[in-house]
Backbone as JSON, one array per atom type, in Angstrom:
{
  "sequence": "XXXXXXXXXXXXXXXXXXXXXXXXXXXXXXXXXXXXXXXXXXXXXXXXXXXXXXXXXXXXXXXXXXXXXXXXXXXXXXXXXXXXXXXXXXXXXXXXXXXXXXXXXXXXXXXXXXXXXXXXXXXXXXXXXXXXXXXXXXX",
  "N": [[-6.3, 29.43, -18.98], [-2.97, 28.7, -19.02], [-0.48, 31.28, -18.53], [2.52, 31.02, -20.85], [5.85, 31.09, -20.24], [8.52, 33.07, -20.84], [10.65, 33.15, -23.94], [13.19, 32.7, -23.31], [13.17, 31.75, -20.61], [11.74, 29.61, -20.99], [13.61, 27.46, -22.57], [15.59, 28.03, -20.57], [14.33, 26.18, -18.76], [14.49, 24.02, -20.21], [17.01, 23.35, -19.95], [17.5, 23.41, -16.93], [16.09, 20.84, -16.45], [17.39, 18.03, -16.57], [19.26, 18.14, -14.37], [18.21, 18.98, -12.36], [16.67, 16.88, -12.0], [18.19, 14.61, -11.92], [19.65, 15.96, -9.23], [17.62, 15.42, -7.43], [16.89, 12.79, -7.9], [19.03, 11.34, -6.52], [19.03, 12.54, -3.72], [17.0, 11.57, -2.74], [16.36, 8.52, -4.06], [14.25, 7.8, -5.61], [12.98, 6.96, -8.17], [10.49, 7.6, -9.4], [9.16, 9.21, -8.01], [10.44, 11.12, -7.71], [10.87, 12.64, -10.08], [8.32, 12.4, -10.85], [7.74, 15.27, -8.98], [9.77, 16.67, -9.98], [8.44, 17.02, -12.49], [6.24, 18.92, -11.74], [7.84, 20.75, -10.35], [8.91, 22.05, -12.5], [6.54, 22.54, -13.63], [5.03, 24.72, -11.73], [7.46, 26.24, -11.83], [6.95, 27.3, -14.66], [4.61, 28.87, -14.06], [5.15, 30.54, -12.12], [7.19, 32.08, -12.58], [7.17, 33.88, -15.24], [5.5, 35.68, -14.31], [6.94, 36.14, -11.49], [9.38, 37.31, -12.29], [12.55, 35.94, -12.82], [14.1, 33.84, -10.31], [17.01, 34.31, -8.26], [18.98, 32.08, -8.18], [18.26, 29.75, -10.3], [18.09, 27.06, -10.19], [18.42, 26.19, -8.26], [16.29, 26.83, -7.36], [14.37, 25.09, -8.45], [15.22, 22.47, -7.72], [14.6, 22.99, -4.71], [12.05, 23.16, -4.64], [11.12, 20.76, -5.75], [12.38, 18.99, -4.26], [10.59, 19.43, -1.59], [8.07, 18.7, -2.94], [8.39, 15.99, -3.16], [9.32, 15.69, -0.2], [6.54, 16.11, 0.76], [5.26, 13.71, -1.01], [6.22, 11.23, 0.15], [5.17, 11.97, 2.72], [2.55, 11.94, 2.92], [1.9, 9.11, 1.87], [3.21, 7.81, 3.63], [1.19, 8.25, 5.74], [-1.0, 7.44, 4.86], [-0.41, 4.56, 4.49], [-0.06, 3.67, 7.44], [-2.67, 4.6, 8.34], [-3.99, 2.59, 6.83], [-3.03, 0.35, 8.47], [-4.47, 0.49, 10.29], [-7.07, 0.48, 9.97], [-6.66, -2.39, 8.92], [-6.07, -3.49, 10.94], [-8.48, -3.1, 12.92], [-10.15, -4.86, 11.9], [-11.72, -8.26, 12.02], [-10.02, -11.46, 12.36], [-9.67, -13.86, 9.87], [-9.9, -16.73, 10.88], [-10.69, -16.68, 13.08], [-13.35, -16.47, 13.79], [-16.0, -18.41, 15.51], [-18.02, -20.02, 13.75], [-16.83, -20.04, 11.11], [-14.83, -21.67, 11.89], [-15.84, -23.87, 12.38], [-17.48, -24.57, 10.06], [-15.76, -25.31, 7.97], [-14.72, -27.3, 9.35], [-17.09, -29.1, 8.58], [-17.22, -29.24, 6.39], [-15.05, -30.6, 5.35], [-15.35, -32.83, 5.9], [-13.97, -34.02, 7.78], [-15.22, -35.42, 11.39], [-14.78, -33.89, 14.43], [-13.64, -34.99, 17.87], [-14.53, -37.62, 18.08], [-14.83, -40.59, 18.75], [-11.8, -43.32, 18.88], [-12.9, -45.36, 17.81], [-15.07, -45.74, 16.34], [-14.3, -44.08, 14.08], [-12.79, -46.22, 13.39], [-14.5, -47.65, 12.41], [-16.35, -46.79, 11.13], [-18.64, -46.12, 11.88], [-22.05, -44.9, 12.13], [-23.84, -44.69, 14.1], [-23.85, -43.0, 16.34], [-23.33, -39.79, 17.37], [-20.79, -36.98, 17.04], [-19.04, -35.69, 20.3], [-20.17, -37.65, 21.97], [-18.74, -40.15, 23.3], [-18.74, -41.42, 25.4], [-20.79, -43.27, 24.74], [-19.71, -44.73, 23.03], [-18.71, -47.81, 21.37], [-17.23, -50.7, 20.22], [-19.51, -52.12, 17.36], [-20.8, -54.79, 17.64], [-22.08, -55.7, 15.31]],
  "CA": [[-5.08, 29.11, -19.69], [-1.61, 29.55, -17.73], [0.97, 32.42, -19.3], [3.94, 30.39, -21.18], [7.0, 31.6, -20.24], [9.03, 34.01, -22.25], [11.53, 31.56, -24.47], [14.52, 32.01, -22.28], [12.77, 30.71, -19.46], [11.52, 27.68, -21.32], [14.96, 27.48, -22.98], [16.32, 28.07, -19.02], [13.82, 25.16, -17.77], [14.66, 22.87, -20.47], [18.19, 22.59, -19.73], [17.91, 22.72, -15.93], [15.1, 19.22, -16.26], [17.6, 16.61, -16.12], [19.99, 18.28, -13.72], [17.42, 18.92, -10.88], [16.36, 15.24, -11.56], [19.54, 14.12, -10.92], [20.16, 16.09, -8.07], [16.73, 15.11, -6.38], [16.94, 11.39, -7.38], [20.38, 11.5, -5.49], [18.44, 12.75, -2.24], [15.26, 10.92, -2.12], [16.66, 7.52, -4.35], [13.11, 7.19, -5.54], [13.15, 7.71, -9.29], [8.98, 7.65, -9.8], [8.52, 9.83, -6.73], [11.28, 12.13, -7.82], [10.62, 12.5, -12.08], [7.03, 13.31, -10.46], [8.22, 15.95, -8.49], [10.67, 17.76, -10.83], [7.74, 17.76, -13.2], [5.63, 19.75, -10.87], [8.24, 21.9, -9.54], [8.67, 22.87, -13.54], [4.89, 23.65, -13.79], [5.36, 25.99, -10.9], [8.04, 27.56, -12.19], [6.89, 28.13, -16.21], [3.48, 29.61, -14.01], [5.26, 31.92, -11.2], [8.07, 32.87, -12.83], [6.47, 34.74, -16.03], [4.9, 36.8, -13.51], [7.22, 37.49, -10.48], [10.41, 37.05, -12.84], [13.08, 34.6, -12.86], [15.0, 33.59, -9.0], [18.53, 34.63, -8.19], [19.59, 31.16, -8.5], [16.75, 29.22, -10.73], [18.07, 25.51, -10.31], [18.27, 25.65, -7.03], [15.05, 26.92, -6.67], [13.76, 24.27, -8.91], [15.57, 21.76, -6.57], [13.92, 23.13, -3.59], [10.21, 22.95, -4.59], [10.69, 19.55, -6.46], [12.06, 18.5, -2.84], [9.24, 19.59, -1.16], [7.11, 17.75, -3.5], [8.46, 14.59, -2.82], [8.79, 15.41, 1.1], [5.29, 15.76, 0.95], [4.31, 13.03, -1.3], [6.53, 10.65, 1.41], [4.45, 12.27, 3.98], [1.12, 11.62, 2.73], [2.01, 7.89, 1.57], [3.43, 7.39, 4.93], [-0.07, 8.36, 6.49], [-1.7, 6.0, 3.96], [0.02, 3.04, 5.07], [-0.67, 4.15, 8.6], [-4.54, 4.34, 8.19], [-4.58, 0.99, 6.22], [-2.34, -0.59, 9.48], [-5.3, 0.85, 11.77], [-7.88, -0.13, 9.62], [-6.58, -4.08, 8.8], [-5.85, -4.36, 12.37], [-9.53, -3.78, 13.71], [-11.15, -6.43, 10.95], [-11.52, -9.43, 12.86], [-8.91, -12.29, 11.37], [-10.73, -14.71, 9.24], [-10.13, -17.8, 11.0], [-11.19, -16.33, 14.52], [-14.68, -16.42, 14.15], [-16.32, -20.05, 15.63], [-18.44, -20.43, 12.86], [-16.18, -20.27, 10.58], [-13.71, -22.77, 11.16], [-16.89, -25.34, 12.03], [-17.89, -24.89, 8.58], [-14.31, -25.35, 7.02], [-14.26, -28.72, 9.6], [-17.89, -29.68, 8.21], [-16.86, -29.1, 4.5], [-13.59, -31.2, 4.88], [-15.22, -34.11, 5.67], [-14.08, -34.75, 9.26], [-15.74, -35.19, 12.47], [-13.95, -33.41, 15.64], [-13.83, -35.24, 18.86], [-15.04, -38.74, 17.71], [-14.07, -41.96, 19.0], [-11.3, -43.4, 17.46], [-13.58, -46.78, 17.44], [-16.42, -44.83, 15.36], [-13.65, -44.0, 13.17], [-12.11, -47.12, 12.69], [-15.37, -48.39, 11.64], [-16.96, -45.71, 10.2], [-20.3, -45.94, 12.8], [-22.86, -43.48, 11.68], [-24.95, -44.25, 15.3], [-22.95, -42.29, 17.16], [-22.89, -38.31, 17.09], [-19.64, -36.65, 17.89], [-18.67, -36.14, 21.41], [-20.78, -38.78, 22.63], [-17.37, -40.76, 23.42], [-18.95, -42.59, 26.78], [-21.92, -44.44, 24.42], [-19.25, -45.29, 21.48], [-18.48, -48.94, 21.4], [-17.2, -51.01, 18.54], [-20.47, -52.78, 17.08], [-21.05, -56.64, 17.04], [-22.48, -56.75, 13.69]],
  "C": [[-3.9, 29.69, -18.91], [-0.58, 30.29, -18.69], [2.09, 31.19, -19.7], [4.41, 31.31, -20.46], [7.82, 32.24, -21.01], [10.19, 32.71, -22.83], [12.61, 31.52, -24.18], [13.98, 31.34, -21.15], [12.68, 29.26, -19.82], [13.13, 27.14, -21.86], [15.93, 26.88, -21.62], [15.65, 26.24, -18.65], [14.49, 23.82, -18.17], [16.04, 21.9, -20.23], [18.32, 22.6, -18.11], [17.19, 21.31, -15.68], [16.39, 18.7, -15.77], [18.98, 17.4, -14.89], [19.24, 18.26, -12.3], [17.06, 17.75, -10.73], [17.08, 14.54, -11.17], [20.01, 14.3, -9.65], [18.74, 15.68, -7.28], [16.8, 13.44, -6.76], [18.36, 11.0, -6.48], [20.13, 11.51, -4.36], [17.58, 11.88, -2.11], [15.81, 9.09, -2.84], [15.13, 6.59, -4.6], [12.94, 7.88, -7.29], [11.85, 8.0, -9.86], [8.98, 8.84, -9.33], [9.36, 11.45, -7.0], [11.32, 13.1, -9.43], [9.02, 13.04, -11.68], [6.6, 15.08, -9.88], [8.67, 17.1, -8.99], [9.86, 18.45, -11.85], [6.68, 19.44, -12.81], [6.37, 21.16, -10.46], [8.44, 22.56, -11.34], [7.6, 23.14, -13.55], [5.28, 24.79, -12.96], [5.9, 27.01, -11.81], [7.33, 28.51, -13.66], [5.81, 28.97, -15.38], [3.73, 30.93, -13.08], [6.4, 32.94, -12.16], [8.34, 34.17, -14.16], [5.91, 36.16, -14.86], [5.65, 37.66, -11.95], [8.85, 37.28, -10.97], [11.36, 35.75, -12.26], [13.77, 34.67, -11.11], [16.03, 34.34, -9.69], [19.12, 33.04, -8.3], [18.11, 29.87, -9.12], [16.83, 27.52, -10.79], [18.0, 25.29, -8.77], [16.64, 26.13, -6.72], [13.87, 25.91, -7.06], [14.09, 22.91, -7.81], [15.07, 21.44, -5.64], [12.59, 22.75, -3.37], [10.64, 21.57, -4.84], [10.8, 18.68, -4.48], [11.47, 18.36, -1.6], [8.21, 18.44, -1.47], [7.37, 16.05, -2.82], [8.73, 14.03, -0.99], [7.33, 15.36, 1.65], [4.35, 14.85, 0.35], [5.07, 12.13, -0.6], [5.38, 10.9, 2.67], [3.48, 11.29, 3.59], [1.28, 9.81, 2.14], [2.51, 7.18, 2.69], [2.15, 7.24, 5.87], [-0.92, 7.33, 6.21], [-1.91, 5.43, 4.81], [-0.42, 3.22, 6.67], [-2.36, 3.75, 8.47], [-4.9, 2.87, 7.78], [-4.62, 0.1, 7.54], [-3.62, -0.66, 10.2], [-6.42, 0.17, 11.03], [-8.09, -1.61, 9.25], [-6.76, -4.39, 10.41], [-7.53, -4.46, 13.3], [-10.61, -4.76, 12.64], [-10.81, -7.43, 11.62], [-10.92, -10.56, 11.84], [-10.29, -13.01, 11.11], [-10.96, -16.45, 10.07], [-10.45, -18.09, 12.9], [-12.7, -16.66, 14.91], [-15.11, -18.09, 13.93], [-17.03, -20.99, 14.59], [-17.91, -20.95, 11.89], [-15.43, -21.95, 10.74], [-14.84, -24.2, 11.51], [-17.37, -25.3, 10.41], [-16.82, -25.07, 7.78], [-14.44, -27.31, 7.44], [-15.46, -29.12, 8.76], [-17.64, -30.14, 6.71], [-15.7, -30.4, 4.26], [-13.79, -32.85, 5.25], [-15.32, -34.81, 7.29], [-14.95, -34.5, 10.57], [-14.93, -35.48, 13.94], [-14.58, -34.05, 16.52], [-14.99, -36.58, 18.86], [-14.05, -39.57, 18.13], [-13.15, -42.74, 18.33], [-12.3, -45.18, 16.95], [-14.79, -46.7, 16.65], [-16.0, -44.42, 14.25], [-13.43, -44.52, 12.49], [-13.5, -48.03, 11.7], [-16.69, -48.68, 10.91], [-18.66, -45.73, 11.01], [-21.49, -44.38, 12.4], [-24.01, -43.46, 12.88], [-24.65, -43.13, 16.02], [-22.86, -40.52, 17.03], [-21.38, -38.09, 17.72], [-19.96, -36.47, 19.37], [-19.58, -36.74, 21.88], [-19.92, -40.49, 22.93], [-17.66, -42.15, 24.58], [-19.73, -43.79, 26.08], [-21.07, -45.05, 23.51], [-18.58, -46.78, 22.39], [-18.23, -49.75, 19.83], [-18.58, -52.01, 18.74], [-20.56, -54.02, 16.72], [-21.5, -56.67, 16.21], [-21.6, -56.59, 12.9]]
}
């Protein structure tokens, strides 16, 4: 269980909240990232400051940590995205692999590199590229 705070501190915390939130969404212009932050840097404080008393200036010191917090949850969401980049980029694209797009052409019906005279008249002797034997058919 963590020590409350004596009831000027909480008293103290409750009225610096929305001022440190203000002054850190001001810096960072991230109001999730920053409301996350301020909460945290109050935990801190109700848990250090019971025990090594209050700062010489206690909003700014709330200030300071919360801005921490949110330089380091920037960091680490920066790294993220990083790792994802490295990790999308060696998956081979989807429409790279040969198989693939023969089974997209097989599915769709058409047949690549056919005569257009096998086309026009729908010849089923004929395999694709076999372009030299295609002939239109006298019957």
């Amino acid at each position: 269980m963590t020590p409350s705070p004596h009831p000027s501190a909480q008293d103290l915390l409750r009225d610096l909240a929305p001022q440190v939130l203000g002054a850190v969404i001001r810096r960072f212009r991230d109001f999730a990232a920053s409301e996350d932050a301020v909460q945290e840097a109050l935990i801190a404080a109700a848990t250090q400051w019971p025990r090594d008393g209050l700062p010489e200036n206690p909003r700014t010191w709330l200030i300071q940590v919360a801005s921490r917090r949110v330089a380091d949850h920037v960091r680490a969401e920066t790294a993220r995205r990083n790792r994802e980049a490295i990790v999308v980029s060696l998956v081979p694209r989807r429409n790279s692999l040969p198989w693939r797009r023969m089974r997209r052409t097989q599915r769709s019906g058409t047949i690549p590199s056919t005569c257009s005279s096998c086309v026009a008249t729908r010849c089923s002797r004929h395999r694709p590229r076999s372009r030299s034997r295609c002939a239109p058919s006298a019957a």
